[in-house]
HTML snippet that shows the backbone in 3Dmol.js (N, CA, C, O; Angstrom):
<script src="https://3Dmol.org/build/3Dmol-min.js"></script>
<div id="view" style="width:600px;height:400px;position:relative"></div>
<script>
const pdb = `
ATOM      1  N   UNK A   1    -103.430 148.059  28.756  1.00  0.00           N
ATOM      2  CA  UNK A   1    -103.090 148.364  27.382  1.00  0.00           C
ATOM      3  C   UNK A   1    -104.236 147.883  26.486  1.00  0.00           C
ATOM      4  O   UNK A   1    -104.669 146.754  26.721  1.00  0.00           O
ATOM      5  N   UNK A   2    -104.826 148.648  25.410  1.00  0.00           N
ATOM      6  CA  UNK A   2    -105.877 148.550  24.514  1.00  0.00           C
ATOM      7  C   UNK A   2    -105.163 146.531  23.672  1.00  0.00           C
ATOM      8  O   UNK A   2    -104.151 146.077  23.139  1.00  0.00           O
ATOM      9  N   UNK A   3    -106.413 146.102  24.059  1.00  0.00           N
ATOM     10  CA  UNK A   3    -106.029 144.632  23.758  1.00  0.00           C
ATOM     11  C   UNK A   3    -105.635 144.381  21.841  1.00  0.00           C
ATOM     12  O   UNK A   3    -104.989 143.520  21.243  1.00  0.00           O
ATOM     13  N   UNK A   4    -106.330 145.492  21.430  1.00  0.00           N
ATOM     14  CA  UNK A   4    -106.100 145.390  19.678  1.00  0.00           C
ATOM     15  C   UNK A   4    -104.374 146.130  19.331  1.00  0.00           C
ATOM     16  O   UNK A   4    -103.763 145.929  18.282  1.00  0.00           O
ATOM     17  N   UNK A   5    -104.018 146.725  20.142  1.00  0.00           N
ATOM     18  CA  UNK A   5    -102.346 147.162  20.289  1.00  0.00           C
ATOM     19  C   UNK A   5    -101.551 145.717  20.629  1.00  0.00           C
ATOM     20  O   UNK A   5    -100.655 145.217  19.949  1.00  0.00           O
ATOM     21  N   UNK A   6    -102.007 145.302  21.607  1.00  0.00           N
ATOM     22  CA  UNK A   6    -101.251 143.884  21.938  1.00  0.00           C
ATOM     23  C   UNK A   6    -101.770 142.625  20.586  1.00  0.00           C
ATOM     24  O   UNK A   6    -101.280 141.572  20.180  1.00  0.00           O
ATOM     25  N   UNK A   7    -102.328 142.994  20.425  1.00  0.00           N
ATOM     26  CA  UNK A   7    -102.650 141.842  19.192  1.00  0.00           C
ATOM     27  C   UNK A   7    -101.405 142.304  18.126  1.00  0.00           C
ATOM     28  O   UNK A   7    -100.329 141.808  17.794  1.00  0.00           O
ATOM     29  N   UNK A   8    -102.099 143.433  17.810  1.00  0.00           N
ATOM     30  CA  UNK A   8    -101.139 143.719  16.336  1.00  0.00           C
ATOM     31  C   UNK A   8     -99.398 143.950  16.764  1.00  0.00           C
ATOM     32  O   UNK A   8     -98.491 143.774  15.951  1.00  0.00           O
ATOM     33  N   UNK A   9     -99.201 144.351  18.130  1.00  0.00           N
ATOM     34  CA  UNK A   9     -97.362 144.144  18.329  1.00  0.00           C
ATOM     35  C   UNK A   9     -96.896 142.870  18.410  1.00  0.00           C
ATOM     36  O   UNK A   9     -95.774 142.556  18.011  1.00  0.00           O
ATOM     37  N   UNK A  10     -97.977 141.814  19.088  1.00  0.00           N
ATOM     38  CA  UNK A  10     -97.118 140.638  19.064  1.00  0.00           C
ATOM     39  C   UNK A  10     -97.639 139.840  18.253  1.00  0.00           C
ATOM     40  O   UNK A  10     -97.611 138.670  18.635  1.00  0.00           O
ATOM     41  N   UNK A  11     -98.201 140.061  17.078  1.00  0.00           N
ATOM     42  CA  UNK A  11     -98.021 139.253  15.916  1.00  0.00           C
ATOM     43  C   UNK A  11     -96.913 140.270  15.213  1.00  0.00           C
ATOM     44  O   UNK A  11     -95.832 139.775  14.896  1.00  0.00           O
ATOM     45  N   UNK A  12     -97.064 141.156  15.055  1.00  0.00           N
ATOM     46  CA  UNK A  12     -95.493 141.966  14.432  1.00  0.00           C
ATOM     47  C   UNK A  12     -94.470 141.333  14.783  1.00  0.00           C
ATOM     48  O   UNK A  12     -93.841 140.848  13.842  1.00  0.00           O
ATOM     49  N   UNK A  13     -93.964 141.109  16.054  1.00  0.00           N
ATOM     50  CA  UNK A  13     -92.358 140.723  16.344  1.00  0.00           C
ATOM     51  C   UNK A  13     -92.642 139.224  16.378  1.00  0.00           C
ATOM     52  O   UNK A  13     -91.583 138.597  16.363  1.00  0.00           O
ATOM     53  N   UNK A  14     -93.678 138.473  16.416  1.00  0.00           N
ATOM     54  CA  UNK A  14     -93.587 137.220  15.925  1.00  0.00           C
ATOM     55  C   UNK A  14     -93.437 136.871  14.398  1.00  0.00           C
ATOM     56  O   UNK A  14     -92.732 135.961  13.963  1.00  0.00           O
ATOM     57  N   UNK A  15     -94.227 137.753  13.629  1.00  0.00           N
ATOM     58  CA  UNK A  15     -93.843 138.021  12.384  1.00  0.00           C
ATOM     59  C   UNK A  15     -92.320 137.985  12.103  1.00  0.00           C
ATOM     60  O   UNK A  15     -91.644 137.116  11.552  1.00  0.00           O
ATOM     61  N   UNK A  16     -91.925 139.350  12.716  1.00  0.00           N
ATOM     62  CA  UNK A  16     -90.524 139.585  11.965  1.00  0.00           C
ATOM     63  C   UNK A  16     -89.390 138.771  12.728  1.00  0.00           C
ATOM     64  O   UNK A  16     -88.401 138.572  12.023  1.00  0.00           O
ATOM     65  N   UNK A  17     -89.317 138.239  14.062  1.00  0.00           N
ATOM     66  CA  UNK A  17     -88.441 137.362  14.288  1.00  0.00           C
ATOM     67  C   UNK A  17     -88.215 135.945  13.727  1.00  0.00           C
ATOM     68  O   UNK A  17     -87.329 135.134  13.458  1.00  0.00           O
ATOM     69  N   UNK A  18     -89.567 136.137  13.711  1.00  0.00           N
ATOM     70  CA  UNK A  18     -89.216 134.309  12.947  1.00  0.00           C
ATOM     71  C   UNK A  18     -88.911 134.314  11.405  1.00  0.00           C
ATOM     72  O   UNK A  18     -88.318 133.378  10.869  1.00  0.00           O
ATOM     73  N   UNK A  19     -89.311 135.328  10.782  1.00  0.00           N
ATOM     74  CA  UNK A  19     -88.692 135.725   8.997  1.00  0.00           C
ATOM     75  C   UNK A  19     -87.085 135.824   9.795  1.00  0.00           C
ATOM     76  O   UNK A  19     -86.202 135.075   9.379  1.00  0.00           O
ATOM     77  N   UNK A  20     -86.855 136.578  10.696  1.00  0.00           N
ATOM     78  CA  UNK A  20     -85.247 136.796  10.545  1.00  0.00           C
ATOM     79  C   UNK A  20     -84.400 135.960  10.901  1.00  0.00           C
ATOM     80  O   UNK A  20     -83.227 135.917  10.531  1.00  0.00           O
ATOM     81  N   UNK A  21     -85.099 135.041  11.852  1.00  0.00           N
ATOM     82  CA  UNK A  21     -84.049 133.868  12.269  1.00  0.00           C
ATOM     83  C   UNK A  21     -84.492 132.833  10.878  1.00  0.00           C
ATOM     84  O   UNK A  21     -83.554 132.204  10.388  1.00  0.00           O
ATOM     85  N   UNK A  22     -85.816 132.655  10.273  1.00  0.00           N
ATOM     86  CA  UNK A  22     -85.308 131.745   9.243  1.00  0.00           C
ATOM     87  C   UNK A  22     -84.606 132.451   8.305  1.00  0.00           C
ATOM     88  O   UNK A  22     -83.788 131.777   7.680  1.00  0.00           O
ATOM     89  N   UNK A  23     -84.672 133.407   8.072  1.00  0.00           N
ATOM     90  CA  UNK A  23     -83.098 134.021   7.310  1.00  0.00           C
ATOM     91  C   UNK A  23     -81.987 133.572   7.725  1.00  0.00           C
ATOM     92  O   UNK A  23     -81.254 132.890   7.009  1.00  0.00           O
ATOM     93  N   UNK A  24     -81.811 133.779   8.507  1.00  0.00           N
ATOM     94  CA  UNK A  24     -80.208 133.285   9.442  1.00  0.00           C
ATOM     95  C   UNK A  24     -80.020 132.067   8.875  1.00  0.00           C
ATOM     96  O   UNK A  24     -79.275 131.752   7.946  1.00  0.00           O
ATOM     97  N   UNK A  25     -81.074 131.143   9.790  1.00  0.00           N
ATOM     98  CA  UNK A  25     -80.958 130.156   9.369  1.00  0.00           C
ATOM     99  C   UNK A  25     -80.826 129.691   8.147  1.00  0.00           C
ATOM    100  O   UNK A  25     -80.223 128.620   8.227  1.00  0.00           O
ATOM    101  N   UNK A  26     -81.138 130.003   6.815  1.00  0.00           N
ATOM    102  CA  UNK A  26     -80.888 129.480   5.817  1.00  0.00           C
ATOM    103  C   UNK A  26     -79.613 130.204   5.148  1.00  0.00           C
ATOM    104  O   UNK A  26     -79.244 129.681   4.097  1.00  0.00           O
ATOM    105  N   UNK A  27     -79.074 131.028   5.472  1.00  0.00           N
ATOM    106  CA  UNK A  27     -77.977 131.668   5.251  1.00  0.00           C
ATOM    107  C   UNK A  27     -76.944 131.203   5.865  1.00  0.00           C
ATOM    108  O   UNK A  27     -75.832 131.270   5.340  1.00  0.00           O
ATOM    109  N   UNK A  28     -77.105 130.746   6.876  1.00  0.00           N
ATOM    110  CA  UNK A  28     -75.901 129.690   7.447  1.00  0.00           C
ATOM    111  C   UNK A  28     -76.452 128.098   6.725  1.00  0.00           C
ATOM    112  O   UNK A  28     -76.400 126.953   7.173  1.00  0.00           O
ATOM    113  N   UNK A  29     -76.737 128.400   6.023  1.00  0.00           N
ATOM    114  CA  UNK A  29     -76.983 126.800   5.210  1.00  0.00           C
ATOM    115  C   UNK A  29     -76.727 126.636   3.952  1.00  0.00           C
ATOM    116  O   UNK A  29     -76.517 125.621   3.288  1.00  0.00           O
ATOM    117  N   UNK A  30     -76.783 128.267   3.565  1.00  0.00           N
ATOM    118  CA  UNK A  30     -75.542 128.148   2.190  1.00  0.00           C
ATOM    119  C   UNK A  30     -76.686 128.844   1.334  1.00  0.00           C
ATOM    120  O   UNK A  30     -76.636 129.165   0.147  1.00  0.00           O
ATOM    121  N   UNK A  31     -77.768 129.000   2.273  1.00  0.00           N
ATOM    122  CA  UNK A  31     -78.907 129.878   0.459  1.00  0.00           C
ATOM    123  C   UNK A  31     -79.024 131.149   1.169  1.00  0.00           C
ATOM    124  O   UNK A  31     -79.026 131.397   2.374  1.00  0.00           O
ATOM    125  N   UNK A  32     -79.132 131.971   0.034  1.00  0.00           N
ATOM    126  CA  UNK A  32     -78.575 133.743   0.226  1.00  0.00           C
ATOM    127  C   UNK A  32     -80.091 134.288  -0.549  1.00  0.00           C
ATOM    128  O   UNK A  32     -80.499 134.036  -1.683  1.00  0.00           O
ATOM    129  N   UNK A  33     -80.498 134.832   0.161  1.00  0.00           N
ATOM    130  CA  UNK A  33     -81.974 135.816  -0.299  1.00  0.00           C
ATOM    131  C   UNK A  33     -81.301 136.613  -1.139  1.00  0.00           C
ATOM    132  O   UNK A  33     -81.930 136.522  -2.194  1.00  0.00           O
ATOM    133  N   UNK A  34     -80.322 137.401  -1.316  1.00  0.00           N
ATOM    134  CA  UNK A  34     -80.008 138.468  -2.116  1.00  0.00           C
ATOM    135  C   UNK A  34     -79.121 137.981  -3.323  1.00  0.00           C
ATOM    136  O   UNK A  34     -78.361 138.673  -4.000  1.00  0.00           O
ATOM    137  N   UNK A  35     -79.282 137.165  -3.396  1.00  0.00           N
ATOM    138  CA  UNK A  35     -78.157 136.339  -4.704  1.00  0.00           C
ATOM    139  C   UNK A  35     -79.414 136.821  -6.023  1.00  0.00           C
ATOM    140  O   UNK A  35     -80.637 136.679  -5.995  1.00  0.00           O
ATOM    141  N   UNK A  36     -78.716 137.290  -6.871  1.00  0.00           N
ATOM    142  CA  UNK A  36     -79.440 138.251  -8.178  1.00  0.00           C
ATOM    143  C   UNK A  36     -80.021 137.656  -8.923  1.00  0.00           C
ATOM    144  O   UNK A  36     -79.131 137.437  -9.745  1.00  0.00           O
ATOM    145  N   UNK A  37     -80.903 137.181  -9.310  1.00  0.00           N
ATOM    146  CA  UNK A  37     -81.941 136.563  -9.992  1.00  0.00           C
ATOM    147  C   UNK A  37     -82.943 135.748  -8.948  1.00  0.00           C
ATOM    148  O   UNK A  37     -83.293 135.883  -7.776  1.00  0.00           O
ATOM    149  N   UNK A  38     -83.249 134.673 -10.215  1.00  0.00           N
ATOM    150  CA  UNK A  38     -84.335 133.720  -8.847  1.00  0.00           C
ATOM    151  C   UNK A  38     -83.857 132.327  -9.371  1.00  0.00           C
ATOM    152  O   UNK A  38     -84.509 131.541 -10.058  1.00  0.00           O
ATOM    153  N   UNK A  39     -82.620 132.193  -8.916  1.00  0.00           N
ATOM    154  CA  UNK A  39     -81.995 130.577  -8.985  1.00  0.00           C
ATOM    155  C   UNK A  39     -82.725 129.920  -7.504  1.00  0.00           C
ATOM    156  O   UNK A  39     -83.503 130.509  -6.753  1.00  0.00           O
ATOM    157  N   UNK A  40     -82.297 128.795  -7.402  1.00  0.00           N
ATOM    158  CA  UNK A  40     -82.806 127.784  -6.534  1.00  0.00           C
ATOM    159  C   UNK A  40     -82.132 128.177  -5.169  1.00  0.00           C
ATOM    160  O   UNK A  40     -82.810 127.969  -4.163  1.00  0.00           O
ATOM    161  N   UNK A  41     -81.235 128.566  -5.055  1.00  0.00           N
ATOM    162  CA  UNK A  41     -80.473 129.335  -3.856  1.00  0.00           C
ATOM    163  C   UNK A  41     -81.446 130.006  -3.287  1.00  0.00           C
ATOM    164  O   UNK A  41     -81.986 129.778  -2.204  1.00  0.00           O
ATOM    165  N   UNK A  42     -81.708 131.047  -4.238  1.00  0.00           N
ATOM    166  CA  UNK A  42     -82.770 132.728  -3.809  1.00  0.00           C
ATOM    167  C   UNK A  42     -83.942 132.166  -3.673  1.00  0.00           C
ATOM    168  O   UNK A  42     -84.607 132.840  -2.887  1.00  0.00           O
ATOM    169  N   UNK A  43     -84.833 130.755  -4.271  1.00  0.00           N
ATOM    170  CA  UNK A  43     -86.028 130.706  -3.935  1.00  0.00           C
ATOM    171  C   UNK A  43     -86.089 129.891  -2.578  1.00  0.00           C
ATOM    172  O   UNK A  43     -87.064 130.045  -1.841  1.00  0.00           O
ATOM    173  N   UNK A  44     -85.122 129.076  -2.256  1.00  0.00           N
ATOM    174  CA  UNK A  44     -85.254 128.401  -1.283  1.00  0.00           C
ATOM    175  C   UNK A  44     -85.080 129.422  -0.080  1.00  0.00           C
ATOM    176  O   UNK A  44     -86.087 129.515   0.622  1.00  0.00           O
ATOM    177  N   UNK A  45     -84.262 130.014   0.203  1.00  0.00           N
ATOM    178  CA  UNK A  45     -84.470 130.865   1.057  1.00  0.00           C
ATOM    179  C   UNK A  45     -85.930 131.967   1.563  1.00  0.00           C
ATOM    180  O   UNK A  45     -86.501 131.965   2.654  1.00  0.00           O
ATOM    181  N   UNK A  46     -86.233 132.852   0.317  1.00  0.00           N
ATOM    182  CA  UNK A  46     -87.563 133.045  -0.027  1.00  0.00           C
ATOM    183  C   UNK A  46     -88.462 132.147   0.445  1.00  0.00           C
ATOM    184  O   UNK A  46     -89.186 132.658   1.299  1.00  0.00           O
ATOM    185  N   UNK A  47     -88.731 130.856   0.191  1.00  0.00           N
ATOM    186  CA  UNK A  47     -89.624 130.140   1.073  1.00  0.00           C
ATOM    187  C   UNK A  47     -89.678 129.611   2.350  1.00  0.00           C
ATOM    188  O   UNK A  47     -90.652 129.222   2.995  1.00  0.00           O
ATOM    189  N   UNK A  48     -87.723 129.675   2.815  1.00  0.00           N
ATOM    190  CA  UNK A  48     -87.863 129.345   4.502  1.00  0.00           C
ATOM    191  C   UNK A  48     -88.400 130.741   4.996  1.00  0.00           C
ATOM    192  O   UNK A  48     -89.415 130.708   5.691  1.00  0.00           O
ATOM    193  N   UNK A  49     -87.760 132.118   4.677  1.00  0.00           N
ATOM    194  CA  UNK A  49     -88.189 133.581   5.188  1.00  0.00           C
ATOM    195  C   UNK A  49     -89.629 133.906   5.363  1.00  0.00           C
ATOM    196  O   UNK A  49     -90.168 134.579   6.242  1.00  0.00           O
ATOM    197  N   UNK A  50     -90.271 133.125   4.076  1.00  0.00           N
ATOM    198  CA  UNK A  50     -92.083 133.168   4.606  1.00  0.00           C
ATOM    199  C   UNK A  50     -92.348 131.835   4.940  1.00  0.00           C
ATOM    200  O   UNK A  50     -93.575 131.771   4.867  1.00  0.00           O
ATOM    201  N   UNK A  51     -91.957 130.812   5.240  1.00  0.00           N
ATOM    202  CA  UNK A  51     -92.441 129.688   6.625  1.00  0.00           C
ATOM    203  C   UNK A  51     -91.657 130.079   8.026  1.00  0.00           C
ATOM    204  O   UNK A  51     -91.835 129.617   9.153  1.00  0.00           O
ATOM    205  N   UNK A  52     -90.838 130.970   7.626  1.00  0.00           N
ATOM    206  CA  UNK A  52     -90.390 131.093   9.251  1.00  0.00           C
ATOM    207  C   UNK A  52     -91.124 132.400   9.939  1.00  0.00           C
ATOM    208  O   UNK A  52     -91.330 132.528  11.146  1.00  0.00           O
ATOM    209  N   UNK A  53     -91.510 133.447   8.788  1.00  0.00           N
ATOM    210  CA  UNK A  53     -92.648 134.151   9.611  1.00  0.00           C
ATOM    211  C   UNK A  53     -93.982 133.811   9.993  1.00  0.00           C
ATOM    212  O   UNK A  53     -94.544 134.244  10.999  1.00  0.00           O
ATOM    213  N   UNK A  54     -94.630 132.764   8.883  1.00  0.00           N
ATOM    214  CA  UNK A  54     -95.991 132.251   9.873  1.00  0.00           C
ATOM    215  C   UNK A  54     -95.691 131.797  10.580  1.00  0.00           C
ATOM    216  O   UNK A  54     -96.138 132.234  11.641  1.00  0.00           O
ATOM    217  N   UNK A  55     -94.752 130.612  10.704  1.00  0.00           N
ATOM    218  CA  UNK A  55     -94.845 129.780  12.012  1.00  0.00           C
ATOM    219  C   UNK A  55     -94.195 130.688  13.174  1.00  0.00           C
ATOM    220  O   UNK A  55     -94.376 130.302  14.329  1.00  0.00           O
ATOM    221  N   UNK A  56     -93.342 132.041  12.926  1.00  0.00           N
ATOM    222  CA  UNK A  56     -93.689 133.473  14.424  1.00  0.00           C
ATOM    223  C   UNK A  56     -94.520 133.559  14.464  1.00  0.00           C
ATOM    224  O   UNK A  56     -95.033 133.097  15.483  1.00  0.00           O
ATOM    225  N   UNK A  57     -95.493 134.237  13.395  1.00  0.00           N
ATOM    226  CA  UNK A  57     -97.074 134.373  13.776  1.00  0.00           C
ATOM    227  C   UNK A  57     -97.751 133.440  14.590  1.00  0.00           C
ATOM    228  O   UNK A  57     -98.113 133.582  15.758  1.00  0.00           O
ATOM    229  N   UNK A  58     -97.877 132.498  13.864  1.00  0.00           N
ATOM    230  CA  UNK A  58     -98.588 131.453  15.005  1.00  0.00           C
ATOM    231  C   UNK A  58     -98.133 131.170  16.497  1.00  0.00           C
ATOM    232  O   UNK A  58     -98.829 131.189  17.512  1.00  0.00           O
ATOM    233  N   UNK A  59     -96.976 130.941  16.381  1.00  0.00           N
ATOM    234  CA  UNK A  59     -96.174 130.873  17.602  1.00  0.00           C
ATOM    235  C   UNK A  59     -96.530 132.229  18.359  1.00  0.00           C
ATOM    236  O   UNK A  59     -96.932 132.043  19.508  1.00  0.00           O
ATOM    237  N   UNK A  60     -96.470 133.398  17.993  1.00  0.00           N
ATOM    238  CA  UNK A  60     -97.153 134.639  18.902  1.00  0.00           C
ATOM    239  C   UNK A  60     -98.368 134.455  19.084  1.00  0.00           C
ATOM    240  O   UNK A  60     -98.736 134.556  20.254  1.00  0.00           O
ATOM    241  N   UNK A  61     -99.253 134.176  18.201  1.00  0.00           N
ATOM    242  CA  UNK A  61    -100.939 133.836  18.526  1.00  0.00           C
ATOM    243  C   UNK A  61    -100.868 133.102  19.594  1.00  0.00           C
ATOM    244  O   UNK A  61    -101.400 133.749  20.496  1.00  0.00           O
ATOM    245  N   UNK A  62    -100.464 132.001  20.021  1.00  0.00           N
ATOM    246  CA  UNK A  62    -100.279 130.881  20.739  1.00  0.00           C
ATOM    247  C   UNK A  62     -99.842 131.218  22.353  1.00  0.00           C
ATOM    248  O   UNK A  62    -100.080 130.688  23.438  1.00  0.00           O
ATOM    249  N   UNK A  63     -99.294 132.054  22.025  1.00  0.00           N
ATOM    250  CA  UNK A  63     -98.825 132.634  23.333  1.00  0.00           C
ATOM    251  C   UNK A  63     -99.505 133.634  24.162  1.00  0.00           C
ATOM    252  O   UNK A  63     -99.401 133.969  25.342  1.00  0.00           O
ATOM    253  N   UNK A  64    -100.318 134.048  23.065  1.00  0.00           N
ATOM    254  CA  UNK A  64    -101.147 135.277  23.352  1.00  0.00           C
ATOM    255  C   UNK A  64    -102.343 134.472  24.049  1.00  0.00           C
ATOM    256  O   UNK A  64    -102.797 134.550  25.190  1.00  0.00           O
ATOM    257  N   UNK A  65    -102.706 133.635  22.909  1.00  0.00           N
ATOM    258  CA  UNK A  65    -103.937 132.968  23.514  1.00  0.00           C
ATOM    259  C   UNK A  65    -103.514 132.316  24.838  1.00  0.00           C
ATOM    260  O   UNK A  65    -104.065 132.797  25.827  1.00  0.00           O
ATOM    261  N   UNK A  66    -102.702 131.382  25.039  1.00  0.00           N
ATOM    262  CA  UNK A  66    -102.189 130.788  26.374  1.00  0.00           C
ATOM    263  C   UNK A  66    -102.263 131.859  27.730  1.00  0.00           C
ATOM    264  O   UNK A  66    -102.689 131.560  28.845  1.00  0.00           O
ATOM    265  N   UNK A  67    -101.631 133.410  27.222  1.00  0.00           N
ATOM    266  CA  UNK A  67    -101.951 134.155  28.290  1.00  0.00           C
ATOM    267  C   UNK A  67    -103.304 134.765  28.808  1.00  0.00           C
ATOM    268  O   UNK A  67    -103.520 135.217  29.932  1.00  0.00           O
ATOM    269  N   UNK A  68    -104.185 134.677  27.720  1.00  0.00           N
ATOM    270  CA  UNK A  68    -105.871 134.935  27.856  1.00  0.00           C
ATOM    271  C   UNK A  68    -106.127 133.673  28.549  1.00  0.00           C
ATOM    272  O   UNK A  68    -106.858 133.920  29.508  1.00  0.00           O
ATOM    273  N   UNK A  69    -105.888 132.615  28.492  1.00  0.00           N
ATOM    274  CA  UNK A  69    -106.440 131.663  29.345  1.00  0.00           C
ATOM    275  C   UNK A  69    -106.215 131.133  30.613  1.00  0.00           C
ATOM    276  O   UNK A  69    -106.900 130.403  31.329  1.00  0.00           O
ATOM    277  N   UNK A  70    -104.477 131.947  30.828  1.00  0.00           N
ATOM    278  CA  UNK A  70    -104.373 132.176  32.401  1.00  0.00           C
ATOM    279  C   UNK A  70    -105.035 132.834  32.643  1.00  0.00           C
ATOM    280  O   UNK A  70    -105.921 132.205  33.221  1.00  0.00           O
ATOM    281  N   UNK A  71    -105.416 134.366  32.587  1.00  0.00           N
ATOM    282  CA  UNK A  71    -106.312 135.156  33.116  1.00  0.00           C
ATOM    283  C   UNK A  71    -107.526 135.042  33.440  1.00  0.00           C
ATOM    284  O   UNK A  71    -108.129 135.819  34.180  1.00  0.00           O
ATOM    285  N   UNK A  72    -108.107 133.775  32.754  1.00  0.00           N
ATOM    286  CA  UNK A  72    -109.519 134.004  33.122  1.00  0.00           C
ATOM    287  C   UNK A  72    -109.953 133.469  34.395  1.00  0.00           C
ATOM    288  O   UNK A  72    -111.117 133.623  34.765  1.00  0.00           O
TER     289      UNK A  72
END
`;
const viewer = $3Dmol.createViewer("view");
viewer.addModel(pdb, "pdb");
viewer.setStyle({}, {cartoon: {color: "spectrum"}});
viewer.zoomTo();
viewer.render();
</script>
């Protein structure tokens, strides 16, 4: 498989899994992304949803790289 396809899919689903489980997660904690304005509820969530997608990202980089370094 073209190695720039595997780059960009598994930073994608590292991306979007880790935005969706820190969604979850902060939604089972009582803060709601969709609550209508930008009270402290909606921003706190907003900021776990983008720390929980870099740290997928990274966490996919990490894995990726770990498997380039079995291979060699």
């Amino acid at each position: 498989m073209n190695p720039l396809l595997v780059e960009g899919l598994s930073d994608a689903v590292g991306f979007v899994g880790g935005a969706l489980a820190a969604f979850w997660l902060a939604k089972l904690a009582g803060f709601d992304l969709m609550t209508p304005g930008y009270g402290n509820e909606s921003l706190v969530a907003i900021v776990a949803v983008g720390l929980g997608g870099g740290l997928g990202l990274q966490l996919a980089r990490r894995w990726r790289r770990s498997l380039n370094q079995k291979g060699k």
